[in-house]
Backbone as CSV, one residue per row, in Angstrom:
resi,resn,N_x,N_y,N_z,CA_x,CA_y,CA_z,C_x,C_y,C_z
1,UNK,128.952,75.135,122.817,128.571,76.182,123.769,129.326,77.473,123.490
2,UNK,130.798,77.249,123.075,131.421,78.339,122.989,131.029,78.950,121.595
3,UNK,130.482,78.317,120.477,129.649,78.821,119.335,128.860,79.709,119.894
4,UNK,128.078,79.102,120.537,126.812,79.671,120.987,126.745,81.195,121.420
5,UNK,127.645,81.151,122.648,127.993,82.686,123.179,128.610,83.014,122.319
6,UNK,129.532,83.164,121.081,130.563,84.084,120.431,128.688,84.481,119.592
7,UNK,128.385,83.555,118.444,126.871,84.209,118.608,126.464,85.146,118.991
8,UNK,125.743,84.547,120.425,124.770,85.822,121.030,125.752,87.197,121.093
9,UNK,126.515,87.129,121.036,127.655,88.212,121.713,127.377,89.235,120.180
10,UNK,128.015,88.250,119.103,128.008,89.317,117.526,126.199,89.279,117.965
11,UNK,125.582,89.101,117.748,124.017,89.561,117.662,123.505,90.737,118.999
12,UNK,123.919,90.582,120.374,124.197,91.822,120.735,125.115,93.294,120.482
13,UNK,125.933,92.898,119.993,126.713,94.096,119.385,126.107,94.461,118.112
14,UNK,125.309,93.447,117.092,124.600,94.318,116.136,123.540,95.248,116.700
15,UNK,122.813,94.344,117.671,121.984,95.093,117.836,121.920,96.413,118.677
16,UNK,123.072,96.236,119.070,123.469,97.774,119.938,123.897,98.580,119.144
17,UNK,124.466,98.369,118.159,125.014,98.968,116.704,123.667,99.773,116.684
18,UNK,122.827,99.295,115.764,121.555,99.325,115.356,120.736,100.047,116.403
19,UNK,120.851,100.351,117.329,120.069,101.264,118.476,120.504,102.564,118.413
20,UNK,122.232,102.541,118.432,122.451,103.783,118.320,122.831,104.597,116.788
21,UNK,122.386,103.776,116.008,122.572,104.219,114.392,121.438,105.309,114.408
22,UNK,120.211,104.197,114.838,118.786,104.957,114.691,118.426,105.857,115.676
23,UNK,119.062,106.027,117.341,118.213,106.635,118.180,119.647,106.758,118.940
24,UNK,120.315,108.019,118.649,121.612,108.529,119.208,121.635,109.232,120.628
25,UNK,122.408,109.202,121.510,121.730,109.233,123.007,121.619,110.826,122.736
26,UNK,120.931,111.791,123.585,120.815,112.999,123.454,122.353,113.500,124.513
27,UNK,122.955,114.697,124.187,124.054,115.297,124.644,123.657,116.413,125.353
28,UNK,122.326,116.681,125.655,122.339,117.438,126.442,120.564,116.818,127.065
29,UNK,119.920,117.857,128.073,118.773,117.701,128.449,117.943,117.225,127.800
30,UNK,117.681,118.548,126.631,116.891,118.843,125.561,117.679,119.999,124.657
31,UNK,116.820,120.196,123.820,117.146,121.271,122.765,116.129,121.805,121.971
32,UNK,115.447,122.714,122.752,114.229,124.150,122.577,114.213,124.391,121.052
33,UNK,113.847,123.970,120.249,113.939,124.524,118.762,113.736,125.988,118.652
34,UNK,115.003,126.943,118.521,115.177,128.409,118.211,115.003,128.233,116.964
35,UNK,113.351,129.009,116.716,113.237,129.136,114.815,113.533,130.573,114.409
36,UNK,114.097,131.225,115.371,114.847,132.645,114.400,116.323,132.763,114.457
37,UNK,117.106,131.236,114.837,117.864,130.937,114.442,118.736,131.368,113.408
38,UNK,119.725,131.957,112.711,120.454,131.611,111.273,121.739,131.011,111.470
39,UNK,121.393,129.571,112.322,122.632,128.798,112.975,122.111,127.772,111.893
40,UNK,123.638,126.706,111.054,123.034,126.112,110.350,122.422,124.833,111.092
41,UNK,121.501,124.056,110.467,120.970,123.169,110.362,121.461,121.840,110.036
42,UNK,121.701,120.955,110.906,122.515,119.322,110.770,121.284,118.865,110.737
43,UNK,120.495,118.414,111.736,119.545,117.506,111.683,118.854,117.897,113.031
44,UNK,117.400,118.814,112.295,116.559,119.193,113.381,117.122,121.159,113.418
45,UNK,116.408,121.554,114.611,116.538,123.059,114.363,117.300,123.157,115.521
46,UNK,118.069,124.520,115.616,119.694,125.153,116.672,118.377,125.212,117.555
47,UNK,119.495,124.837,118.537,118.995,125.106,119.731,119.009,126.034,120.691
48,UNK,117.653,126.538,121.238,117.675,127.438,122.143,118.373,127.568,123.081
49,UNK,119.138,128.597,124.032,119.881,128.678,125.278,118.673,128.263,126.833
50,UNK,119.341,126.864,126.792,119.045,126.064,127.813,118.423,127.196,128.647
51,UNK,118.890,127.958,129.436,118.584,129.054,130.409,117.137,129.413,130.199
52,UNK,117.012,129.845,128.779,115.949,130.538,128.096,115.037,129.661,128.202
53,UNK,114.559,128.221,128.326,113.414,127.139,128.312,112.901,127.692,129.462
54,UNK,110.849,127.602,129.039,110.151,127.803,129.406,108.813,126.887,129.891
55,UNK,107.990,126.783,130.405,107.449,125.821,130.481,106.444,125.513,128.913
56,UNK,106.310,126.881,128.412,105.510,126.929,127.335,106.097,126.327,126.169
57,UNK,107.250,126.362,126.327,107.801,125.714,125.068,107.948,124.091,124.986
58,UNK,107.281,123.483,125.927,107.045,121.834,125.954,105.398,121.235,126.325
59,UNK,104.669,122.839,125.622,103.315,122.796,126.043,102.813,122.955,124.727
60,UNK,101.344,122.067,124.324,100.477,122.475,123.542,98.730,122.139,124.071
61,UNK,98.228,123.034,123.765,96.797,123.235,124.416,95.416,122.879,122.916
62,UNK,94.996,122.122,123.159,93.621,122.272,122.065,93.507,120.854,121.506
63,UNK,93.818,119.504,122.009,93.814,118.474,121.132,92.698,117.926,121.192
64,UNK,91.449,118.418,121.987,90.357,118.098,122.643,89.636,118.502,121.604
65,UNK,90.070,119.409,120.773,88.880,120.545,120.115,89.026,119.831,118.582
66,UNK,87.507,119.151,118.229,87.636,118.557,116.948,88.011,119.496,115.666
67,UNK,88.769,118.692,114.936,89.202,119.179,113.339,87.847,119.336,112.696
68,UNK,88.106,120.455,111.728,87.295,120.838,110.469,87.185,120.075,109.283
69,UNK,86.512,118.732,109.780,85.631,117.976,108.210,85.416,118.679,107.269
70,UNK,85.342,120.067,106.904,84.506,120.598,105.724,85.502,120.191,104.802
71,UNK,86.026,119.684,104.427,86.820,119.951,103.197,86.675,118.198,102.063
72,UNK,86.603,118.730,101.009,86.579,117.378,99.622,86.635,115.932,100.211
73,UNK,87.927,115.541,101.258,88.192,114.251,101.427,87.544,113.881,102.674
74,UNK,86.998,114.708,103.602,86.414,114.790,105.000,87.201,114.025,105.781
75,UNK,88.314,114.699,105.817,89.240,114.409,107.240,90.007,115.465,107.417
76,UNK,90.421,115.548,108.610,91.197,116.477,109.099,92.337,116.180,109.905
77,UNK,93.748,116.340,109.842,94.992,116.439,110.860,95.297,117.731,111.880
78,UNK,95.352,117.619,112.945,96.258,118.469,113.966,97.440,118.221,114.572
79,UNK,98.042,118.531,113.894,99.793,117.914,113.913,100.076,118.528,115.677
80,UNK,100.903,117.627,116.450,101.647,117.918,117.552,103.466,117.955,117.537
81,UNK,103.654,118.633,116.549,105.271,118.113,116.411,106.221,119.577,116.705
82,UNK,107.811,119.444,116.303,108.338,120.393,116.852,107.730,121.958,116.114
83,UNK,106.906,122.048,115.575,106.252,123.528,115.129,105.795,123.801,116.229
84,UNK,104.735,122.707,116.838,103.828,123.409,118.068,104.509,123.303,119.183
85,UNK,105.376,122.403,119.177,105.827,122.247,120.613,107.512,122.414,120.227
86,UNK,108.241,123.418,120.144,109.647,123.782,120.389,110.531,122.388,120.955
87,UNK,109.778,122.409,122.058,110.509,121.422,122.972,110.993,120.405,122.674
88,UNK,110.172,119.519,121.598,110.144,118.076,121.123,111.277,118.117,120.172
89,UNK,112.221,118.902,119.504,113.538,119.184,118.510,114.625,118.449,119.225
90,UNK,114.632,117.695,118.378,116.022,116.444,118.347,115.233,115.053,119.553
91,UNK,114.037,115.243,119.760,113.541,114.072,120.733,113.017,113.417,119.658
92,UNK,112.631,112.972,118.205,112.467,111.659,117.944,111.024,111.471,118.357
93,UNK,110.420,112.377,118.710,108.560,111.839,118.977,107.293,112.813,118.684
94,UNK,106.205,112.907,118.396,105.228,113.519,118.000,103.870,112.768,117.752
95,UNK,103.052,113.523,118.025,101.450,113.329,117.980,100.962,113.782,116.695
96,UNK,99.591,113.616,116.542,98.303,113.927,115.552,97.182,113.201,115.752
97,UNK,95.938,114.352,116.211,94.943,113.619,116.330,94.293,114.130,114.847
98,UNK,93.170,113.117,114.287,92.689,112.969,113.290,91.079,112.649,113.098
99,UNK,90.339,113.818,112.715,88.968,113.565,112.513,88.057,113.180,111.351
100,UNK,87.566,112.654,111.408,86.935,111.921,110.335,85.580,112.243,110.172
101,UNK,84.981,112.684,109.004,83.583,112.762,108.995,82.966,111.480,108.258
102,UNK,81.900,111.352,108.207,81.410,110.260,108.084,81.897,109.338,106.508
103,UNK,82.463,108.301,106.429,83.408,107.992,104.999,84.192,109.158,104.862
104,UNK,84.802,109.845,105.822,85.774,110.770,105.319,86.849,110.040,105.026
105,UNK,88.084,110.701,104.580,89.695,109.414,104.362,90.452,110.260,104.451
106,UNK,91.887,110.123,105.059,93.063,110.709,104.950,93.892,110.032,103.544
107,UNK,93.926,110.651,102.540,94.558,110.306,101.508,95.528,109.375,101.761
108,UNK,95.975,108.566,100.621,97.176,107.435,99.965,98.776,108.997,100.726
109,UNK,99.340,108.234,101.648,100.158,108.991,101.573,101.464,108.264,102.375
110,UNK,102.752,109.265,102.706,104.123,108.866,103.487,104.425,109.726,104.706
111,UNK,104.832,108.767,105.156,105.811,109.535,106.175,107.288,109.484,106.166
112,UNK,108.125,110.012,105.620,109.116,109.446,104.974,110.289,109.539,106.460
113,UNK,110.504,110.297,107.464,111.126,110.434,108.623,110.379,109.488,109.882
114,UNK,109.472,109.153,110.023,108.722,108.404,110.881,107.674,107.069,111.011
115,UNK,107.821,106.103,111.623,106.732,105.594,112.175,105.545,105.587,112.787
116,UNK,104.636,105.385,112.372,103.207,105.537,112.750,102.473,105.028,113.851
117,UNK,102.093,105.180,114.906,100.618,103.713,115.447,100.074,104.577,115.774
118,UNK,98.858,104.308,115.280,97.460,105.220,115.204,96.518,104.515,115.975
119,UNK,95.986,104.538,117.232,94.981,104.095,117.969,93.353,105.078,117.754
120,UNK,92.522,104.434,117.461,91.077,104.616,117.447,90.241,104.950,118.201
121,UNK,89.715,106.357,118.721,89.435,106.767,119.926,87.884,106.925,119.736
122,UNK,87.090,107.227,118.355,86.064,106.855,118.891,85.500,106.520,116.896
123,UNK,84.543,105.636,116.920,84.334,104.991,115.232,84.967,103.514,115.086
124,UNK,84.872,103.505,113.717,85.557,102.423,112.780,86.213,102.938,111.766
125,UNK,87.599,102.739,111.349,88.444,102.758,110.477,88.686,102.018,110.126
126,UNK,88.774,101.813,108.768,89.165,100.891,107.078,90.957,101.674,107.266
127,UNK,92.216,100.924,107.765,93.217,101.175,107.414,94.058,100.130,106.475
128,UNK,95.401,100.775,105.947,96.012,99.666,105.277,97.116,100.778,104.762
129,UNK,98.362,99.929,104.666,99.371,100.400,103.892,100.242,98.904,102.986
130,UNK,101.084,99.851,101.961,101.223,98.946,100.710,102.738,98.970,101.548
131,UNK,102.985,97.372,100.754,104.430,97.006,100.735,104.975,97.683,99.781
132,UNK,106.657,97.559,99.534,108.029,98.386,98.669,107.448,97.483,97.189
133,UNK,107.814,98.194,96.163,107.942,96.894,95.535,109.545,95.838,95.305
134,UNK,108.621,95.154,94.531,108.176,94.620,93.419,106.754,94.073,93.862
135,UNK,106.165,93.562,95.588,105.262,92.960,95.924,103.963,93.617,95.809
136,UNK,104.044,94.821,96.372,103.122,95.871,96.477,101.575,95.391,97.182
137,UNK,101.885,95.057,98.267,101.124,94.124,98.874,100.021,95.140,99.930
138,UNK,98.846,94.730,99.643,98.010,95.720,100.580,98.022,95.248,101.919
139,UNK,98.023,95.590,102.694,98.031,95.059,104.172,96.893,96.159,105.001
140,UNK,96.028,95.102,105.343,94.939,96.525,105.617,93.723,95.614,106.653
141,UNK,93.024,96.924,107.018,92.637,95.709,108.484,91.200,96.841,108.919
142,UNK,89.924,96.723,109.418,88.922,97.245,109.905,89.171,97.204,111.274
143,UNK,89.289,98.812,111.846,89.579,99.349,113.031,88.441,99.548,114.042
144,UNK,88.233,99.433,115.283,87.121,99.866,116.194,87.859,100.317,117.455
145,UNK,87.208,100.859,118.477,87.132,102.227,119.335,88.206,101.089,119.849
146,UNK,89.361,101.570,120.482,90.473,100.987,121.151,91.723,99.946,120.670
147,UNK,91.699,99.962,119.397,92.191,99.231,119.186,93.247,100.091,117.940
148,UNK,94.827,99.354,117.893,95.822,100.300,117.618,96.926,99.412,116.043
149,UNK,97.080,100.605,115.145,97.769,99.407,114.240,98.907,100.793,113.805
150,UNK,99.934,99.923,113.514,101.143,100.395,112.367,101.531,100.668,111.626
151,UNK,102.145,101.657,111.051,102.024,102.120,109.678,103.444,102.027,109.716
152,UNK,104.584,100.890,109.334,105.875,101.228,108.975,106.277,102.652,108.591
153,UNK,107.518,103.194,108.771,107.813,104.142,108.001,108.448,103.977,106.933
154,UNK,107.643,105.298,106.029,108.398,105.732,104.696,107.028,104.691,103.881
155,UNK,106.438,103.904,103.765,105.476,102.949,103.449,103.995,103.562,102.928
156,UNK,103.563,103.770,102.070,102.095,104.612,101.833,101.175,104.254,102.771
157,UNK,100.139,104.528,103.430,99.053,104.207,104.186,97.904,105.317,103.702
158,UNK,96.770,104.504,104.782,95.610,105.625,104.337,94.739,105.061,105.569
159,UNK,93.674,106.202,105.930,92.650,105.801,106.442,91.344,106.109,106.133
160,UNK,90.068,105.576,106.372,88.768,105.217,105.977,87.743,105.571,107.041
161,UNK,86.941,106.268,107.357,85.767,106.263,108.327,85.049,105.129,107.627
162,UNK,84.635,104.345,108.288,83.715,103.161,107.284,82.153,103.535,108.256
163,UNK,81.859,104.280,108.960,80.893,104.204,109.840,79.837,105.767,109.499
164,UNK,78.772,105.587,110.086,77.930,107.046,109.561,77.663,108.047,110.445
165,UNK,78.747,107.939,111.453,79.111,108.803,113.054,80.107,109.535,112.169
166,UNK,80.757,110.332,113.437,82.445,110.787,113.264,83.276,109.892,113.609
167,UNK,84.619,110.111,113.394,85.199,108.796,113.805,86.452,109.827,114.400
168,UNK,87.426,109.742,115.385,88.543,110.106,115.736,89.633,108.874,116.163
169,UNK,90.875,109.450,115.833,91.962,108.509,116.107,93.362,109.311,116.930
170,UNK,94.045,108.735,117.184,95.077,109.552,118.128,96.383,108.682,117.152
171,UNK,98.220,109.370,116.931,98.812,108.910,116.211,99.900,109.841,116.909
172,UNK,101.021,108.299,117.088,102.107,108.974,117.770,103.042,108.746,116.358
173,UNK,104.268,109.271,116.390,104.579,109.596,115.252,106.493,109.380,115.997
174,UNK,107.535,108.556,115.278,108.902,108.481,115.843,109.814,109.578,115.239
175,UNK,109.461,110.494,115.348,110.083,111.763,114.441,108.943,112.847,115.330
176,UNK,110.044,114.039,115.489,109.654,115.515,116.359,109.130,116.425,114.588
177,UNK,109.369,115.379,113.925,108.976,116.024,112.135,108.778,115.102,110.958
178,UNK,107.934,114.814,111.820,107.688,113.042,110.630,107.748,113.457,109.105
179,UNK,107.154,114.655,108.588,107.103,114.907,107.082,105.628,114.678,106.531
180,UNK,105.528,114.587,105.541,104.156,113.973,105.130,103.750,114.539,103.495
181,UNK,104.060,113.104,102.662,104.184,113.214,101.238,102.472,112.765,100.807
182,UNK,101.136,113.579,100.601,100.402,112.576,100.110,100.361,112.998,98.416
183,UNK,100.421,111.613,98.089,100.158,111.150,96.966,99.494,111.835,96.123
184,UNK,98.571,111.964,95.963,97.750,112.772,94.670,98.186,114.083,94.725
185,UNK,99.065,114.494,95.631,99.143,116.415,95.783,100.560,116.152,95.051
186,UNK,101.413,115.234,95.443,102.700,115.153,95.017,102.796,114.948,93.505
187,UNK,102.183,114.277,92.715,102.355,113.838,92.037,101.466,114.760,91.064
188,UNK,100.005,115.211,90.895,99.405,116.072,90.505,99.346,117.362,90.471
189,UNK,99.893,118.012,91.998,100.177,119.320,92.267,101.307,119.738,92.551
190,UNK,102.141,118.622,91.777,103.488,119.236,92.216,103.896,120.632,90.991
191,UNK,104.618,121.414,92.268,105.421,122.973,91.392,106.800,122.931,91.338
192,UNK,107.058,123.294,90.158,106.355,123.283,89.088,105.756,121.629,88.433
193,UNK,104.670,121.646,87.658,104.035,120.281,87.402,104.996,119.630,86.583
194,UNK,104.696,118.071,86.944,105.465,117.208,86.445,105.098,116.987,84.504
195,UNK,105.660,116.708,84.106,105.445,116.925,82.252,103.896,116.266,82.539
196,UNK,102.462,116.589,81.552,101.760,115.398,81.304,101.926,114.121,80.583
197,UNK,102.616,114.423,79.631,103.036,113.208,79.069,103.851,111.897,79.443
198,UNK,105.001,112.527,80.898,105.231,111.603,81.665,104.133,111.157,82.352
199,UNK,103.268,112.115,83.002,102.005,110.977,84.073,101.215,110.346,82.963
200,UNK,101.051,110.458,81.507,100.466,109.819,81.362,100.621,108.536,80.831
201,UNK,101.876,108.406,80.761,102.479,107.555,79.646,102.845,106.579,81.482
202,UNK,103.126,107.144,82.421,103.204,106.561,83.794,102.020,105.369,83.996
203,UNK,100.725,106.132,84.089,99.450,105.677,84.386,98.857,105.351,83.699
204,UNK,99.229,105.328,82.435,98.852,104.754,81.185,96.974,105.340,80.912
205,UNK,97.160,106.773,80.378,96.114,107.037,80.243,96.283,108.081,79.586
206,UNK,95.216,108.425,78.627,95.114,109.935,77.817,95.926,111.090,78.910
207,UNK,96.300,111.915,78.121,97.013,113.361,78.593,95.586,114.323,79.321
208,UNK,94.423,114.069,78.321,93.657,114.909,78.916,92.903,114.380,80.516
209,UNK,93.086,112.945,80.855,92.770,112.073,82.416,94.152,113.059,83.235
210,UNK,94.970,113.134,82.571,96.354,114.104,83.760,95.994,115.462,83.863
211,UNK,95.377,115.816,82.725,94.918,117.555,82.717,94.273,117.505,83.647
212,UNK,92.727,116.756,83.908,92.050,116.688,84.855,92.374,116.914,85.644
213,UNK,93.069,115.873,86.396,93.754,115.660,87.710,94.223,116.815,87.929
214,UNK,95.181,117.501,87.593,96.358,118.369,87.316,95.584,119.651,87.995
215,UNK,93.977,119.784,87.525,93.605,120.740,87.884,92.642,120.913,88.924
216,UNK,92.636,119.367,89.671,91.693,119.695,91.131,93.000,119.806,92.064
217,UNK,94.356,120.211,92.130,95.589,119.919,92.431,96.298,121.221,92.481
């Protein structure tokens, strides 16, 4: 018995460890992200003079109003994070709603600061994200109107309209600045470009398959 509790005891103290490693209590109310700031930067943006908070600065208006499908991959993001909303700096949380035109996709991509759950507000979504390697394991699942899945962070994911409607989804995000690395821009359009001969000798393919790429990028 006395095993037992010395136990639970180290496994509560890890895990209290572990709460405040990842999610440090806040030291004040809030903290207004001042972006004309030239206070340096620890983690997240200086903060505005408490006094100075407004109601507008923990407000954003328009999530109702669908994204612009027109574009190559037919999807669209409207980020809710500390850009639009000041307020949310050093809180650890953020939105994005996401429109889909018909087989539209949000590219192979990361969130390298945040966790994902993306709930399905109106359609079907084809989602999935890959394991770390060495496994590289697809994990992926067909979405319908109400129903909500996970995207670990830092982990590639993607999503799929599989339906011949629009499709919308709603996505809370554990970061006031989740980030967002996708894949084919990083790697193809990165500035300055990465050698071709490394992507190709990477992907194992002629130099002129990287030129390609290189140049819808």
């Amino acid at each position: 018995m006395a095993n037992q509790m010395f136990l639970l005891t180290i496994l509560l103290a890890m895990t209290c460890a572990l709460v405040i490693a990842f999610e440090p209590s806040p030291l004040q109310d809030f903290c207004v992200a001042d972006t004309t700031s030239s206070a340096t930067r620890v983690n997240g943006l200086p903060c505005l003079d408490s006094k100075l908070a407004q109601a507008e600065h923990f407000f954003f208006s328009g999530l109702h109003i669908p994204g612009n499908t027109s574009n190559p991959v037919g999807g669209k993001v409207t980020p809710v994070n500390v850009v639009q909303i000041p307020g949310l700096n050093t809180l650890g949380i953020s939105l994005a709603r996401i429109d889909y035109a018909p087989w539209g996709v949000i590219p192979p991509h990361t969130h390298p600061r945040a966790t994902e759950i993306l709930t399905v507000l109106e359609g079907s979504l084809y989602v999935g994200f890959v394991t770390s390697n060495p496994d590289n394991k697809l994990i992926s699942k067909v979405l319908y109107k109400g129903d909500v899945f996970v995207f670990p962070v830092g982990l590639v994911h993607f999503q799929q309209n599989v339906g011949n409607g629009n499709a919308i989804s709603l996505s809370s995000l554990s970061s006031q600045n989740p980030g967002v690395n996708t894949i084919a821009n990083a790697v193809f359009g990165a500035n300055p470009s990465i050698p071709d001969d490394v992507l190709a000798k990477s992907f194992q393919v002629d130099k002129s398959v990287i030129s390609s790429l290189q140049a819808k990028f």
